[in-house]
C-alpha positions in Angstrom: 38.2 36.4 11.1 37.8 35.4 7.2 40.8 36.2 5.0 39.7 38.1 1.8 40.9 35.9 -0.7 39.8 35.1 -4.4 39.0 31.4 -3.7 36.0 30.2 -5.4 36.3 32.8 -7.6 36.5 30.3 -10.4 33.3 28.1 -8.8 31.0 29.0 -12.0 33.9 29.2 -15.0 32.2 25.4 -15.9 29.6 27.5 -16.8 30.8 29.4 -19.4 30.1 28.9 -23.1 26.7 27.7 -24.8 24.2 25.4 -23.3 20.9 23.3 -24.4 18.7 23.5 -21.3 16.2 21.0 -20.3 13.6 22.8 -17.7 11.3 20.5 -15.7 9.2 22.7 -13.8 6.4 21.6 -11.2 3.0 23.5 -12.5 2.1 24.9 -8.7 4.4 25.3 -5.7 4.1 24.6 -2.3 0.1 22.9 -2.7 0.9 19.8 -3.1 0.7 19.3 -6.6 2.3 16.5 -8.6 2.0 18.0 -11.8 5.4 19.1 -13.7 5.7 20.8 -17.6 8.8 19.9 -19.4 10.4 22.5 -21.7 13.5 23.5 -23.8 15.7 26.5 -23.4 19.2 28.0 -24.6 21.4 29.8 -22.0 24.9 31.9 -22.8 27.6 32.5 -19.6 30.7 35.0 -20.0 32.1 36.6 -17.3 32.0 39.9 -15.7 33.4 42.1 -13.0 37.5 41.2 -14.1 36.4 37.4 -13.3 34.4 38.2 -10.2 30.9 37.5 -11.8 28.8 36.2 -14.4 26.2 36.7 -17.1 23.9 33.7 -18.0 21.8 34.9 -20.7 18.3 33.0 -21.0 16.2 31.3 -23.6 13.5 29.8 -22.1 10.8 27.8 -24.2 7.2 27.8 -22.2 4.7 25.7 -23.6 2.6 29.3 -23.7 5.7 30.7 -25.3 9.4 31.9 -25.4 11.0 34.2 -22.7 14.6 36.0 -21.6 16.0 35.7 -18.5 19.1 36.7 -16.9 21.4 35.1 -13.9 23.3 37.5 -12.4 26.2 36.3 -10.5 28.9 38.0 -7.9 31.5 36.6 -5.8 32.7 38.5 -2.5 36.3 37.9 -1.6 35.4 38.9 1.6 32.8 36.5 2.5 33.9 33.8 -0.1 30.4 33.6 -1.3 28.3 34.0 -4.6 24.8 36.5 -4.6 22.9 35.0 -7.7 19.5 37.2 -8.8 17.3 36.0 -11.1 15.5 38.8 -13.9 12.7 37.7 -15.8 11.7 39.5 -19.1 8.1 38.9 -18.3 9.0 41.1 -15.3 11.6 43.2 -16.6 11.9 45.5 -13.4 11.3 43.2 -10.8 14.4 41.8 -9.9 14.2 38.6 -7.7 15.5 38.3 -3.8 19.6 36.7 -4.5 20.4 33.3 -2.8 23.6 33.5 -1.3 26.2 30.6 -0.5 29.3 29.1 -2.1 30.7 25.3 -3.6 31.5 22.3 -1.4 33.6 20.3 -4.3 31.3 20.1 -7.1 28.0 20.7 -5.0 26.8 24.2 -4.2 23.9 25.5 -2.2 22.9 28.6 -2.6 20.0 30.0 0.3 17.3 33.2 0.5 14.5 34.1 2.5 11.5 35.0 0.1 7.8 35.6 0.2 5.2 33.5 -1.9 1.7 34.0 -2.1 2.0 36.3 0.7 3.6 33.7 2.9 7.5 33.9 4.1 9.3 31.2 2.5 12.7 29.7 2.4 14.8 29.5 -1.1 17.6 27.0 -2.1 19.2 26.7 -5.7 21.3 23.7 -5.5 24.6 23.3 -8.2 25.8 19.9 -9.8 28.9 20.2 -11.3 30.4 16.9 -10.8 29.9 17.0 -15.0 31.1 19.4 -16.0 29.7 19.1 -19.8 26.0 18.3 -17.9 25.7 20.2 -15.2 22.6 20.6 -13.3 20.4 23.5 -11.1 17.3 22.7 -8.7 15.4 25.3 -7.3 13.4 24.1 -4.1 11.5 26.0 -1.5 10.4 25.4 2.4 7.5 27.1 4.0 8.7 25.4 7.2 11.7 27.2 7.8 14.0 24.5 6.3 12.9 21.5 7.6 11.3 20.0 4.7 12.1 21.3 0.8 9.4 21.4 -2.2 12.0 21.1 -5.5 9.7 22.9 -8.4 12.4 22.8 -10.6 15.1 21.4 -12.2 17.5 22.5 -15.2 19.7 20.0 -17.1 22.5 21.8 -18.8 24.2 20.2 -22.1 27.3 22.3 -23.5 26.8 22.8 -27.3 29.8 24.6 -28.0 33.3 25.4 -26.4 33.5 27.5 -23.4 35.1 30.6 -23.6 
């Protein structure tokens, strides 16, 4: 039996403060394409919930134009895992499917089941916070249950101010 506890709590406190954003984004998912678009993007973090969540608040410059986002973040003592959802303003009540999971040291994988194009899918978000000035995100997805995983994209982090 798991033993509510507050540990990893703290996993995304690296987080917090002002970040640059570097998005590289592949152009079509899960059809083989090669293709990626490059873009720029601002993101905010503070806490929430008395320490037990976060708010990343989302710039993100498209190539056809800017857009908000949010990351919404929770930890459950219980469980000792984080629920992140993803809202888009292009979408603004349409709230995506969260990826659960939790930190391994720095690393931390994060997993959802999902539907693309009709198809069931498999979601991972996978954390790099060995640097904690640079972190790093990568989406990836697996129409094959988990056995092979399609990254379609990648965000580079650079802090820009102190964190909070």
């Amino acid at each position: 039996m798991h033993t509510p506890s507050s540990s990893g709590a703290d996993d995304f406190d690296f987080e917090f403060g002002s970040f640059a954003v570097h998005h590289r984004r592949l152009d079509r998912r899960l059809s083989g394409c090669e293709d990626w678009t490059t873009f720029e993007g601002r993101c905010t973090t503070r806490p929430i919930l008395g320490g037990l969540g976060n708010l990343e608040d989302n710039e993100l410059d498209l190539p056809e134009g800017r857009y908000r986002a949010v990351a919404l973040r929770s930890f459950d003592s219980g469980s000792g895992q984080w629920a992140i959802w993803w809202l888009d303003g292009r979408a603004p009540h349409a709230l995506d499917v969260p990826v659960k999971g939790r930190f391994d040291g720095p690393i931390g994988l994060f997993y959802a089941d999902d539907v693309l194009d009709g198809r069931d899918i498999k979601v991972r978000f996978t954390w790099d916070k060995r640097n904690l000035d640079e972190p790093r995100w990568e989406q990836a997805f697996s129409a094959d249950g988990g056995t092979t995983w399609e990254t379609n994209w990648v965000m580079r982090f650079t802090r820009v101010g102190e964190a909070d």
